[in-house]
C-alpha positions as CSV (number, residue, x, y, z in Angstrom):
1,X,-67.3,119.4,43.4
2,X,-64.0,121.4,41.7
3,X,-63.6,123.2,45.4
4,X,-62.6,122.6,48.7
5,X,-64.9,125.7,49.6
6,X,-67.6,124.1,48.1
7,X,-67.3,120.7,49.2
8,X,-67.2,121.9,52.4
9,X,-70.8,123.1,52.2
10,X,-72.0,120.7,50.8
11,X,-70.8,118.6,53.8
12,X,-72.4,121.0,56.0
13,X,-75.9,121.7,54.6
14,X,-76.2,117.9,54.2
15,X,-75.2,117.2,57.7
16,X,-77.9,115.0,59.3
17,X,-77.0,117.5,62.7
18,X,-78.5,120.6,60.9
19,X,-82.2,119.9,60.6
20,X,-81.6,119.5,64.5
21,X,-79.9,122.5,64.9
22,X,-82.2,124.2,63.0
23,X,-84.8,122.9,64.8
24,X,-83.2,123.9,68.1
25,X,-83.0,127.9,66.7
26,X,-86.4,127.9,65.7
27,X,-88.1,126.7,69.1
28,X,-85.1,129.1,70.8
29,X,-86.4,132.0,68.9
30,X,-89.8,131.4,69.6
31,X,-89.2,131.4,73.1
32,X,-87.3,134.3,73.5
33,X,-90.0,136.7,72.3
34,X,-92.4,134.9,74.0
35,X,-90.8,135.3,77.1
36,X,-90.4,138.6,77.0
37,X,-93.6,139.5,75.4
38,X,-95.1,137.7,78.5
39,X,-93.2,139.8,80.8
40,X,-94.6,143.0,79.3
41,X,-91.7,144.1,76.6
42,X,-92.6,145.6,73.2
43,X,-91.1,144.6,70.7
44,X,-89.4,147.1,67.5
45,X,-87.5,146.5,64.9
46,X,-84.1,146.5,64.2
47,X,-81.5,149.2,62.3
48,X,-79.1,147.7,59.6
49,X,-77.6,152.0,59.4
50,X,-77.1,154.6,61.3
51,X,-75.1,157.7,61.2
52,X,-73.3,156.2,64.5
53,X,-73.4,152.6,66.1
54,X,-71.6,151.2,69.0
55,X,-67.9,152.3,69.3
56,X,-67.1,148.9,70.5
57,X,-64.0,148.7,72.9
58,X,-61.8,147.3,70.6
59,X,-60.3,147.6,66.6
60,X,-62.8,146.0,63.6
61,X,-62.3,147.0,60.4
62,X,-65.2,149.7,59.3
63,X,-68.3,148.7,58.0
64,X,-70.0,151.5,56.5
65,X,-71.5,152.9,53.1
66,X,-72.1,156.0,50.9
67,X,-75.4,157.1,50.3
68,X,-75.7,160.5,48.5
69,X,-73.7,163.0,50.3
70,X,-73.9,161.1,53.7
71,X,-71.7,158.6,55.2
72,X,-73.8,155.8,57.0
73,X,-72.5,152.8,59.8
74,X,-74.1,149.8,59.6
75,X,-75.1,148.5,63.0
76,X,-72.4,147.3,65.2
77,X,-75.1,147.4,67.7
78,X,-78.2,149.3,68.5
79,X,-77.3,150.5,72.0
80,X,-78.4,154.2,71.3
81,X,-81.3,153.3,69.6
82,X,-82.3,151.0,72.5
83,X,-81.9,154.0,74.9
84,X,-83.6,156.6,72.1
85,X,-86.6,154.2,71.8
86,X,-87.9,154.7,75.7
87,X,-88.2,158.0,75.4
88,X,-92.2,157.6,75.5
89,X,-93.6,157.4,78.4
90,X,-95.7,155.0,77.9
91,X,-92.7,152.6,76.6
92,X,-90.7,150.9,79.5
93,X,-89.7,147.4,78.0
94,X,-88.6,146.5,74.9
95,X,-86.7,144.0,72.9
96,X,-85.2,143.5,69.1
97,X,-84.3,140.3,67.4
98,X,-80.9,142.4,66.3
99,X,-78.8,142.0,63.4
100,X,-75.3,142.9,63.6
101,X,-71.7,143.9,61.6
102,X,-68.8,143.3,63.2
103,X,-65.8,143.1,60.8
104,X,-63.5,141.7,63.8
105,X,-59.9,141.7,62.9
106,X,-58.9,137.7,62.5
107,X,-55.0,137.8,64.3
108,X,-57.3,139.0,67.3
109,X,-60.6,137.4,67.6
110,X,-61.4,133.1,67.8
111,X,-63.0,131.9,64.7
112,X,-64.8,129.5,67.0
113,X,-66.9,132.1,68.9
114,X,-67.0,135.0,67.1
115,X,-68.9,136.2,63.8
116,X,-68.7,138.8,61.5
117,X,-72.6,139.1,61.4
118,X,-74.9,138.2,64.3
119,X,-78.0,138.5,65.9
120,X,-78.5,139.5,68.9
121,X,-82.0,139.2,71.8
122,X,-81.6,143.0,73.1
123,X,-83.4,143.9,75.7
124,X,-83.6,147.5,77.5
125,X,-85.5,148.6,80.5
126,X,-86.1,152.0,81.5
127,X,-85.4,152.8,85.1
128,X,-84.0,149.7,85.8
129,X,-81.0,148.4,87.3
130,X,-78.2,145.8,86.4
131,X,-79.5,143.5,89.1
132,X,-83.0,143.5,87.3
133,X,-81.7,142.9,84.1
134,X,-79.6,140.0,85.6
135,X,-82.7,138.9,87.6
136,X,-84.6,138.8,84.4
137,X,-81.8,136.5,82.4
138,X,-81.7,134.2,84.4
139,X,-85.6,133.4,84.5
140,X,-85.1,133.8,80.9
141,X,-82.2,131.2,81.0
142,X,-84.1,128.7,83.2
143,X,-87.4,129.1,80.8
144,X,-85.4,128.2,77.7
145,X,-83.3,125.5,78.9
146,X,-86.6,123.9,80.3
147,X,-88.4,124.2,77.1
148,X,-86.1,122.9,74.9
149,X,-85.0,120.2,77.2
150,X,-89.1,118.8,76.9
151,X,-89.4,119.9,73.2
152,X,-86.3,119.3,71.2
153,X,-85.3,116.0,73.5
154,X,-85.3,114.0,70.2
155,X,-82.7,116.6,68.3
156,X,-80.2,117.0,71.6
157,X,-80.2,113.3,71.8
158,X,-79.0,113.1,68.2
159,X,-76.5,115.7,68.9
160,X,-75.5,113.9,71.6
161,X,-75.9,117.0,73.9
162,X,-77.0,116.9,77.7
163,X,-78.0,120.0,78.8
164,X,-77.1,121.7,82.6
165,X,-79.5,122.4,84.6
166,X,-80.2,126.3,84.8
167,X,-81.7,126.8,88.0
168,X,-81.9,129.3,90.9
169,X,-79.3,132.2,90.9
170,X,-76.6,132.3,88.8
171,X,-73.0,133.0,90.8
172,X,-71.6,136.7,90.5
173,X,-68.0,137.3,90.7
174,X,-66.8,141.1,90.4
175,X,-63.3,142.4,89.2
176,X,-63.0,145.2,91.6
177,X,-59.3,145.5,92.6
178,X,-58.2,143.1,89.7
179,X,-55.8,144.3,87.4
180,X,-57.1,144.6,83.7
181,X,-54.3,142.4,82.0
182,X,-56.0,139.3,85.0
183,X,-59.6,140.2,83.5
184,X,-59.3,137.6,80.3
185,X,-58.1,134.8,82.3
186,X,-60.2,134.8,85.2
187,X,-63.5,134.8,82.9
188,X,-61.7,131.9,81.1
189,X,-61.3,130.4,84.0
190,X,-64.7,130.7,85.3
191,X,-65.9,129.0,81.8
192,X,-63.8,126.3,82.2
193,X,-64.2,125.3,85.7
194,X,-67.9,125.9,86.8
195,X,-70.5,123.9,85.9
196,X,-73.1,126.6,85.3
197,X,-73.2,130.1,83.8
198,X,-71.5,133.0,85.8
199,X,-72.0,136.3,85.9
200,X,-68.9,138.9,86.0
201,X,-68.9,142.3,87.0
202,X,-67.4,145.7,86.3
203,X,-65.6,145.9,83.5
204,X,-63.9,149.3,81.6
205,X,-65.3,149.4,78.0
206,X,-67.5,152.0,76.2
207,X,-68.6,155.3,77.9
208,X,-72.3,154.4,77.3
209,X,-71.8,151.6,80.4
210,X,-72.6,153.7,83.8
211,X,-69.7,154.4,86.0
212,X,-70.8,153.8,89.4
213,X,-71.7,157.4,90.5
214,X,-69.9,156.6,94.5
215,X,-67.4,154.5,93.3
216,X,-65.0,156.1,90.5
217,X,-63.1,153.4,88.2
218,X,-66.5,151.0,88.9
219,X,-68.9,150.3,86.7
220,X,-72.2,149.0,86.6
221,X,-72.0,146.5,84.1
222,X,-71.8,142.7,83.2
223,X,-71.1,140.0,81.4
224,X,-72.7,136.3,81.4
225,X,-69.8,133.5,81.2
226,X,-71.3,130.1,80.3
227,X,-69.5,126.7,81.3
228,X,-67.7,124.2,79.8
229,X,-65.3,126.8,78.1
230,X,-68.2,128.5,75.9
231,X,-66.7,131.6,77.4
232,X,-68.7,135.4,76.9
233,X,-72.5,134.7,76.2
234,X,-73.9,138.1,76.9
235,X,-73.0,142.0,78.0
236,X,-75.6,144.3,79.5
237,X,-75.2,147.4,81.9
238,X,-77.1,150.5,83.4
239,X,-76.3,153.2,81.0
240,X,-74.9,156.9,81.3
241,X,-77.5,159.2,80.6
242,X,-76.4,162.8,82.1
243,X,-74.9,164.9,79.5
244,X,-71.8,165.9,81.8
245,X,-71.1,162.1,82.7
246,X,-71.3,161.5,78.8
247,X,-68.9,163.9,77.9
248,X,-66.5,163.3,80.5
249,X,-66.3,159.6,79.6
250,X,-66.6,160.3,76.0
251,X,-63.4,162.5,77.0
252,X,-61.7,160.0,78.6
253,X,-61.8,157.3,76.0
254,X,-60.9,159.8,73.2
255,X,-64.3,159.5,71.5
256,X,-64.9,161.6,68.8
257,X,-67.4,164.1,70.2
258,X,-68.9,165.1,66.6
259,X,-70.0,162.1,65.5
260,X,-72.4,161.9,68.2
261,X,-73.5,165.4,68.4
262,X,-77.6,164.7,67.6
263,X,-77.3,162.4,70.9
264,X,-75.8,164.4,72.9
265,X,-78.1,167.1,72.3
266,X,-80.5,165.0,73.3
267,X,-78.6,164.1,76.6
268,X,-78.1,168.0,76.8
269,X,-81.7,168.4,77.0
270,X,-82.3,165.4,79.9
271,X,-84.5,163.7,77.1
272,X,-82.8,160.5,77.3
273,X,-84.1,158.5,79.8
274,X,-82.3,156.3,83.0
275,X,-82.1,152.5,81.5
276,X,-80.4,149.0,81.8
277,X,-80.0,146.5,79.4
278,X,-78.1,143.0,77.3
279,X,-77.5,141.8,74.1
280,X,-77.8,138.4,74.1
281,X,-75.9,136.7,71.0
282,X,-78.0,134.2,69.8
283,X,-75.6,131.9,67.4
284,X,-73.8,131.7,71.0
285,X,-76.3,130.5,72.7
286,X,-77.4,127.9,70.0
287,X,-74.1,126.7,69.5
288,X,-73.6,126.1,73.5
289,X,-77.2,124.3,73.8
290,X,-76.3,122.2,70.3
291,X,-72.6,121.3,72.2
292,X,-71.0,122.3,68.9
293,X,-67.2,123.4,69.0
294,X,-67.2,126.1,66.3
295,X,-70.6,128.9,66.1
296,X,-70.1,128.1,62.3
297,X,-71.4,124.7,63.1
298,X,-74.7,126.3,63.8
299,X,-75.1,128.7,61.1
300,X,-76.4,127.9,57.8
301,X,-74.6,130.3,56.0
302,X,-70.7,130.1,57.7
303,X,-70.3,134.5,58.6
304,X,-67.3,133.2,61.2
305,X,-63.7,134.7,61.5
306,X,-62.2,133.3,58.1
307,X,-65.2,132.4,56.5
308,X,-64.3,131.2,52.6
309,X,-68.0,133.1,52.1
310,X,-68.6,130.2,49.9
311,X,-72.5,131.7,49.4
């Protein structure tokens, strides 16, 4: 071939690992929505735009579009849709297989974990807490490593990939007390010393992740670290709901007030309801089952930090 870039996919779509890999996914996929369709959650379908998406706690470059006169985001991540969606009554549970833009800025983000699109498993629960949804991953956790362990033994074998086990509780850690520039490292840490998947507490990121009502500067939210340095898996959290809450930790992170104003009339009105919930990101979990190095190892399409977006 007359390019590197196209060499290079060759090489990859050719690999004898990706039929495995593939294979992995599609049982993976299956069972998440099984799972949770067992355990009562509806599912809906996902949002590619939006007049407003996540914030995100850090710098990406904007994805957005024109359409007519009005200027629409495409989804960073449905997080207010998740909350919007339990309004009725008779909803409680639900789940989308997510898709997600993320223009991350290269000098700040690893090609090897993250990508510039992604799917994600998000759950939310209404009047639920972040124990419950933590309670709930790791059944989840335990249900898909079990599965795939019995029916993809032939693909992890010629991956040459021995799963942990995922049983019982998962540790919890919490950074109360720790200073924020410590936060990075100690998750680090935890990926690359424990042998199974940890969770960490009570991190400060976007106002829609409840501040812990008795305990200001603590907040109700997670993350799930997996081992053998595969570092951030997951984030989930109780979410802010009040109006007044909102505001003040709209406030306090700067947030652009206006952009939001159809939600927060909604919050004004105390129609949005008390939930908890995760995005899982499924190419990171594939890529840790499948033991690859790089998530663009387990994509068939490479979307990674520095893709050549050969196709």
């Amino acid at each position: 071939m007359s390019t590197p870039s196209l060499n290079n996919f060759i090489n990859h779509i050719n690999s004898q690992h990706l039929p495995a890999i593939l294979k992995i996914q599609n049982v993976l996929l299956m069972e998440l929505q099984k799972f949770a369709h067992d355990q009562g959650f509806i599912q809906i379908m996902p949002l590619l735009m939006s007049p407003i998406t996540d914030p995100l706690n850090h710098d990406v470059y904007p994805a957005e579009l024109q359409y007519e006169e009005r200027k629409l985001k495409l989804t960073a991540s449905m997080i207010f849709h998740k909350q919007l969606a339990l309004i009725p009554e008779n909803i409680n549970k639900i789940y989308i297989m997510a898709p997600n833009i993320r223009l991350e800025l290269a000098k700040k983000k690893s090609s090897s974990n993250h990508l510039l699109e992604f799917s994600q498993f998000d759950i939310e629960i209404k009047n639920a807490n972040m124990d419950e949804i933590m309670a709930f991953i790791e059944k989840l956790y335990v249900h898909i490593f079990a599965v795939i362990e019995k029916e993809c033994a032939a693909e992890l074998t010629l991956l040459g990939r021995k799963l942990p086990k995922m049983k019982g509780a998962f540790p919890r850690y919490s950074t109360e007390g720790m200073p924020l520039t410590e936060v990075d490292a100690f998750c680090n840490k935890l990926s690359a010393e424990s042998p199974v998947p940890c969770f960490v507490t009570n991190f400060k990121r976007e106002f829609y992740d409840k501040e812990d009502p008795a305990k200001k500067g603590v907040y109700r939210n997670f993350d799930l670290v997996y081992p053998e340095n595969y570092g951030e898996a997951l984030s989930g959290a109780e979410r802010e709901y009040e109006y007044n809450q909102i505001i003040r930790r709209m406030q306090e992170l700067n947030t652009n007030l206006t952009a939001y104003e159809n939600y927060l009339e909604m919050s004004k009105h105390k129609l949005i309801p008390r939930t908890a919930g995760c995005g899982i990101g499924i190419q990171r979990l594939l890529k840790f089952i499948c033991g690859k190095p790089q998530i663009k190892d387990v994509c068939l399409f490479d979307r990674s930090i520095l893709s050549e977006f050969t196709f």
